[in-house]
C-alpha positions, 0 to 999 in steps of 0.5 A: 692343184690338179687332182691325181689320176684327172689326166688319166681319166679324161685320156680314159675318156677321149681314147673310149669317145675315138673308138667309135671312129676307128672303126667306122673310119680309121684314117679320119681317127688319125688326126684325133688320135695323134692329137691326143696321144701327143698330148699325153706324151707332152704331159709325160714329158716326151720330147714331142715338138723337136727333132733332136736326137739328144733331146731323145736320150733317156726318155723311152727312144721307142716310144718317140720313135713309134709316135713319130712313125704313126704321125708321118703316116697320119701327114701323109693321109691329111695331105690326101697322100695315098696311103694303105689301110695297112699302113693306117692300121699300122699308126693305129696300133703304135697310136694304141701302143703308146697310149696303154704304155703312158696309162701304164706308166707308173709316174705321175704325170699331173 
């Protein structure tokens, strides 16, 4: 049995472990941060592996829709695209978005 609040904690702990990153070098946090934060939503149960609009309905379509804005812009950046610090600041902020809206959730998620 996983123990309530586990995941919540380990998020807590790998998004304070990533700041550093951010800071210091925020388009090599991208592929971090949209590890972790697809992670989340796949334990929430987001439709994050599918391109499917049905598969979008009833689950929070602005959440899907800003995960999946900030991980083109994280693809652009590993493909050595040139991107502006404005756009990766941007994913950053829907990164940081959808990760204090899953902590806020008021669902268990284990």
């Amino acid at each position: 049995m996983v123990e309530p609040g586990l995941d919540r904690h380990e998020w807590e702990t790998e998004w304070q472990q990533l700041e550093p990153l951010v800071v210091d070098s925020p388009a090599e946090a991208l592929p971090e941060l949209d590890d972790l934060i697809r992670r989340m939503l796949a334990e929430a149960g987001y439709p994050v592996d599918t391109n499917d609009p049905v598969d979008d309905e009833g689950i929070d379509p602005e959440v899907i829709g800003s995960y999946r804005a900030a991980h083109e812009i994280r693809l652009i950046v590993d493909r050595g695209g040139d991107a502006d610090p404005g756009d990766v600041g941007q994913a950053i902020g829907l990164y940081r978005e959808i990760y204090e809206h899953l902590l806020n959730r008021e669902v268990d998620l284990s």
